[in-house]
N, CA, C and O atoms as CSV, one atom per row, in Angstrom:
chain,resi,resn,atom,element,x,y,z
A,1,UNK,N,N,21.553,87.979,9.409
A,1,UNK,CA,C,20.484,87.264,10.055
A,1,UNK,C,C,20.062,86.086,9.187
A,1,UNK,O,O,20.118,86.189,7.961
A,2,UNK,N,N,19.731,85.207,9.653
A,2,UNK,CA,C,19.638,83.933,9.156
A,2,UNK,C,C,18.000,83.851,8.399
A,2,UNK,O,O,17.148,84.364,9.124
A,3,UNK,N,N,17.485,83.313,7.132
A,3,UNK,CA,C,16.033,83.445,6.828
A,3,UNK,C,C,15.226,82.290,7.184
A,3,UNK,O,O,15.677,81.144,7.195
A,4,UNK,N,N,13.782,82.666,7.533
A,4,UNK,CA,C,12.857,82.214,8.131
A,4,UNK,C,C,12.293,81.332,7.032
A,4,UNK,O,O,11.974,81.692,5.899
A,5,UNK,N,N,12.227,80.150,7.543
A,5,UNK,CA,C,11.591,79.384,6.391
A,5,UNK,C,C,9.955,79.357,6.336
A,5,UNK,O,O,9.218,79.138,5.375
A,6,UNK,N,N,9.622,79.678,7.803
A,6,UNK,CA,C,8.286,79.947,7.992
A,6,UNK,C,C,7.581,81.491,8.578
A,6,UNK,O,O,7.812,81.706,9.768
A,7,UNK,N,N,6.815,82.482,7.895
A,7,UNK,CA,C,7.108,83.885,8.349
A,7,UNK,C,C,7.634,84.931,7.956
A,7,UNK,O,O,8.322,84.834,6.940
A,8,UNK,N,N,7.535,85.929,8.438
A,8,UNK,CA,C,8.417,86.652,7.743
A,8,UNK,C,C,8.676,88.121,8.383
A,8,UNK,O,O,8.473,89.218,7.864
A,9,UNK,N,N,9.209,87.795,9.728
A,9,UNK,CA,C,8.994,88.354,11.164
A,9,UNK,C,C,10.386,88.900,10.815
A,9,UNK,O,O,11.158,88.338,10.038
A,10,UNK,N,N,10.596,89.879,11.367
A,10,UNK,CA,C,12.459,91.090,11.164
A,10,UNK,C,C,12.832,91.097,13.085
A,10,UNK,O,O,12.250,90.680,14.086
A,11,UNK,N,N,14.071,91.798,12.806
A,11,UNK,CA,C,14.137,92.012,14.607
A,11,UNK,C,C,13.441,93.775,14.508
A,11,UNK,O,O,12.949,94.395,13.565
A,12,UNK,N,N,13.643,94.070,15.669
A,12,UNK,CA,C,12.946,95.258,16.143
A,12,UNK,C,C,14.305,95.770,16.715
A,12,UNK,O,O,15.172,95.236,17.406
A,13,UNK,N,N,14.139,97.155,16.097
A,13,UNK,CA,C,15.017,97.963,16.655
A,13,UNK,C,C,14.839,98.777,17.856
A,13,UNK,O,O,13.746,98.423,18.300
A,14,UNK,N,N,15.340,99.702,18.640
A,14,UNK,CA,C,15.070,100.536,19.505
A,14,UNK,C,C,16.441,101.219,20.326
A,14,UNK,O,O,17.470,101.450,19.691
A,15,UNK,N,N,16.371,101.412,21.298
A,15,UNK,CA,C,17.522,102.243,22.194
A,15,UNK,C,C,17.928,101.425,23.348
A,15,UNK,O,O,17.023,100.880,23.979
A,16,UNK,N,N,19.649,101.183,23.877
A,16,UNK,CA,C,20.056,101.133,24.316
A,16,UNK,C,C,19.926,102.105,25.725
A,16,UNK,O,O,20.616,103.122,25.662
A,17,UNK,N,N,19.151,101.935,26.961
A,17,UNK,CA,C,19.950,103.264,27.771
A,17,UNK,C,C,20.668,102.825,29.306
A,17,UNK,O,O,20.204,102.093,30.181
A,18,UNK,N,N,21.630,103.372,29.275
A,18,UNK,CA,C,22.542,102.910,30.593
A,18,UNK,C,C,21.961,103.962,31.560
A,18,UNK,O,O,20.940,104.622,31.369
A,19,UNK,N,N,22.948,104.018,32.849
A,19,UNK,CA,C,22.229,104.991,33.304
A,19,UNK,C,C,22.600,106.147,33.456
A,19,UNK,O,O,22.251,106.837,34.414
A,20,UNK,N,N,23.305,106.502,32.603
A,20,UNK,CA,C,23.897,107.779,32.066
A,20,UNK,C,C,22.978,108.275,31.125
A,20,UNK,O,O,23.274,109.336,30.577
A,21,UNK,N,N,21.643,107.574,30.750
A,21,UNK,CA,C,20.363,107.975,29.869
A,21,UNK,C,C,21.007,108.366,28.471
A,21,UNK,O,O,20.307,109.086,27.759
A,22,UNK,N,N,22.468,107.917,27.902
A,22,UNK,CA,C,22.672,108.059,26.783
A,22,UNK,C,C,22.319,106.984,25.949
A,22,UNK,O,O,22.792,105.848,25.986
A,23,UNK,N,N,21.135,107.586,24.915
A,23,UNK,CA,C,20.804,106.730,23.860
A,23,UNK,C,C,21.334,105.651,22.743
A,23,UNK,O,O,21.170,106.179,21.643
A,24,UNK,N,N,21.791,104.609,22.628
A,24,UNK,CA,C,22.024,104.129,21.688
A,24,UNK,C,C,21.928,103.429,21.059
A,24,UNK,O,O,21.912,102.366,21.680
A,25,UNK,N,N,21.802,103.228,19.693
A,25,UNK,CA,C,20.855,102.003,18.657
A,25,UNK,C,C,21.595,100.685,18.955
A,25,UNK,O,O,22.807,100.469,18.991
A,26,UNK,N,N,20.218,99.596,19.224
A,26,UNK,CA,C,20.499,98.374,19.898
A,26,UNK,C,C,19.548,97.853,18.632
A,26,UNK,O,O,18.966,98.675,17.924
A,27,UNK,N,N,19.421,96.160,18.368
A,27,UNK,CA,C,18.113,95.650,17.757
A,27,UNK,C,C,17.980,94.433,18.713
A,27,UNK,O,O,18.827,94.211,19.578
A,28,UNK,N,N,17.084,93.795,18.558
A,28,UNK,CA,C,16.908,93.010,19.507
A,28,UNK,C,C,16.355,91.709,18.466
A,28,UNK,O,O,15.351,91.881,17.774
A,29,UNK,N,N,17.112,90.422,18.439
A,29,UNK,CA,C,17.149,89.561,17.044
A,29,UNK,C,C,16.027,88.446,17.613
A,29,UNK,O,O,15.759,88.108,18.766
A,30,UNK,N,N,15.469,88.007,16.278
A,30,UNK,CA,C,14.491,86.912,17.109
A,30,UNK,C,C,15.505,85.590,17.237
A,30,UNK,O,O,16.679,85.491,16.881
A,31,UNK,N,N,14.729,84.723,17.802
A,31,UNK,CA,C,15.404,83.769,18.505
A,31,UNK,C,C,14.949,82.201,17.312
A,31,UNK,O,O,13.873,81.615,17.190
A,32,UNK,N,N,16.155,81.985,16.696
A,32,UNK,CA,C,15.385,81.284,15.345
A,32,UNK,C,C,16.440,79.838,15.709
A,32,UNK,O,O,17.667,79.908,15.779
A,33,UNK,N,N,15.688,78.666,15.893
A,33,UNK,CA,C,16.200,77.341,15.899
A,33,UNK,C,C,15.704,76.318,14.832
A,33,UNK,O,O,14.564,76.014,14.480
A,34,UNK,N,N,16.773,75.944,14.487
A,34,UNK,CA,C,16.312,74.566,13.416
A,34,UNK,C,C,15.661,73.788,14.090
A,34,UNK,O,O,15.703,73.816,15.320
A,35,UNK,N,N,14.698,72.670,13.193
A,35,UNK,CA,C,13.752,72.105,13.585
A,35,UNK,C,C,13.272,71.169,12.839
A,35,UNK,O,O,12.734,71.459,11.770
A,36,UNK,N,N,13.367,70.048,13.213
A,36,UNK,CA,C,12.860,68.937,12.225
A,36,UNK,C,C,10.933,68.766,12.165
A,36,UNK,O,O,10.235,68.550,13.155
A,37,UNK,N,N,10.609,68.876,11.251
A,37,UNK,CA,C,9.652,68.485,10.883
A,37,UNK,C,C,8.833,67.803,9.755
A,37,UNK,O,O,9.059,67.854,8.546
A,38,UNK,N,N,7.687,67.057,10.502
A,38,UNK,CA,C,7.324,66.200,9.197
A,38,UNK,C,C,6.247,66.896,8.216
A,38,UNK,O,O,5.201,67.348,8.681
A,39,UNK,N,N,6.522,66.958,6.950
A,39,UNK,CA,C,6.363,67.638,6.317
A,39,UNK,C,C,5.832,66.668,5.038
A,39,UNK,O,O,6.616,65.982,4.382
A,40,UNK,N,N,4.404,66.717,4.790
A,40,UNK,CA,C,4.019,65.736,3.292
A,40,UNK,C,C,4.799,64.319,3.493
A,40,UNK,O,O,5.568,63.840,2.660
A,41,UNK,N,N,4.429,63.674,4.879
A,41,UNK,CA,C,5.349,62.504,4.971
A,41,UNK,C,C,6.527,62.262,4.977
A,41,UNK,O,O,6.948,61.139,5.255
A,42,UNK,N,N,7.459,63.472,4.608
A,42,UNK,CA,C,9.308,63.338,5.031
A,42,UNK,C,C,9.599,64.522,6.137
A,42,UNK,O,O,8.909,65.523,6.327
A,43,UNK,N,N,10.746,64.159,6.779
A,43,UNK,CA,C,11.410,64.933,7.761
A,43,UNK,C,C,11.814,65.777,7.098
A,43,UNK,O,O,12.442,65.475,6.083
A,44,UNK,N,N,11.574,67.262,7.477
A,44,UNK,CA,C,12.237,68.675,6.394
A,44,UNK,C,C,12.981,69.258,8.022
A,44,UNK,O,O,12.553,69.014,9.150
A,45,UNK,N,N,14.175,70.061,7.643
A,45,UNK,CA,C,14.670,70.740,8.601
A,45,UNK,C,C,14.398,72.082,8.024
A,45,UNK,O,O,14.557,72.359,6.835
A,46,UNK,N,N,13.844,73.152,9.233
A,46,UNK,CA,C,13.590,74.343,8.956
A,46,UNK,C,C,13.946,75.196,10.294
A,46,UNK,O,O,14.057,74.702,11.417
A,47,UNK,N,N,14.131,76.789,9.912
A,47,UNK,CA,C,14.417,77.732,10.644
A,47,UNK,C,C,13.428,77.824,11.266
A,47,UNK,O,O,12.491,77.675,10.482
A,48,UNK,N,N,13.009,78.023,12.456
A,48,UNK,CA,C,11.985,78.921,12.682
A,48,UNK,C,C,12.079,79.430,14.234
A,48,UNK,O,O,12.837,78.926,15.063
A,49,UNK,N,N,11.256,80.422,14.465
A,49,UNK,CA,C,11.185,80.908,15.944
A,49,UNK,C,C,10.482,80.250,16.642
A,49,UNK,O,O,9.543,79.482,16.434
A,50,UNK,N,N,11.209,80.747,17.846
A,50,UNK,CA,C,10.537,79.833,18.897
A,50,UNK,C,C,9.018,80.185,19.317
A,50,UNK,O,O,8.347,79.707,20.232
A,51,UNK,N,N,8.711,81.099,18.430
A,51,UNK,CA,C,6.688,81.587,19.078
A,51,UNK,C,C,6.711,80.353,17.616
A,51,UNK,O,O,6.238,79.253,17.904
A,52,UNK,N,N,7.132,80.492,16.414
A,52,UNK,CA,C,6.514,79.773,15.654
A,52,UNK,C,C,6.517,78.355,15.946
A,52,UNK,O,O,5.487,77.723,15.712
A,53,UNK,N,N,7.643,77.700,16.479
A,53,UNK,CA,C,7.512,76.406,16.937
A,53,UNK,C,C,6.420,76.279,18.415
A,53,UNK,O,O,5.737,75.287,18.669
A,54,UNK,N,N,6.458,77.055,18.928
A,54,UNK,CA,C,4.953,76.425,19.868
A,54,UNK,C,C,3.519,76.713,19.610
A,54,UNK,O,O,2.576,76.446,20.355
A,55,UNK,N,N,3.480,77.400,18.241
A,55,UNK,CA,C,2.202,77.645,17.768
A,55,UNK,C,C,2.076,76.672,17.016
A,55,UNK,O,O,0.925,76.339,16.733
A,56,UNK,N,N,3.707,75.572,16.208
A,56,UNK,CA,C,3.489,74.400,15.633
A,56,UNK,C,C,2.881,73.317,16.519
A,56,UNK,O,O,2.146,72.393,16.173
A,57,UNK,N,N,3.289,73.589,17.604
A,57,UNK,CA,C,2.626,72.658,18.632
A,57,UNK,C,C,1.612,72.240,19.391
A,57,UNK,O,O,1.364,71.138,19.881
A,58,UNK,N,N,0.923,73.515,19.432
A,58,UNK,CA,C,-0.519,73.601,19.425
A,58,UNK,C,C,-1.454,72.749,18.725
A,58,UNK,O,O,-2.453,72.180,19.164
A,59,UNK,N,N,-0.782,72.760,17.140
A,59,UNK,CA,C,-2.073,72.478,16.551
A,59,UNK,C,C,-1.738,70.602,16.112
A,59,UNK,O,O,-2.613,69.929,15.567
């Protein structure tokens, strides 16, 4: 998995079930895109998720 430059958010694990109700370990990965931002007056490229980039956007 690739690291978060902002955060420090993991995926979440849990169960797979078909419908044969057999259990099996799945994780479910966050969704992490590079991203230019201006940063102390220069363009920095960083990882981040996509909740973190629209909470960048908010503010």
């Amino acid at each position: 998995m690739a690291k978060l430059d902002a955060g420090n958010r993991k995926p979440q694990f849990g169960n797979s079930r078909p419908w044969s109700n057999k259990a099996t370990r799945r994780r479910w990965n966050l969704n992490i895109q590079k991203v230019k931002v201006l940063e102390g007056g220069r363009v920095v490229t960083k990882r981040m998720t996509t909740a973190d980039i629209r909470t960048l956007m908010k503010v």
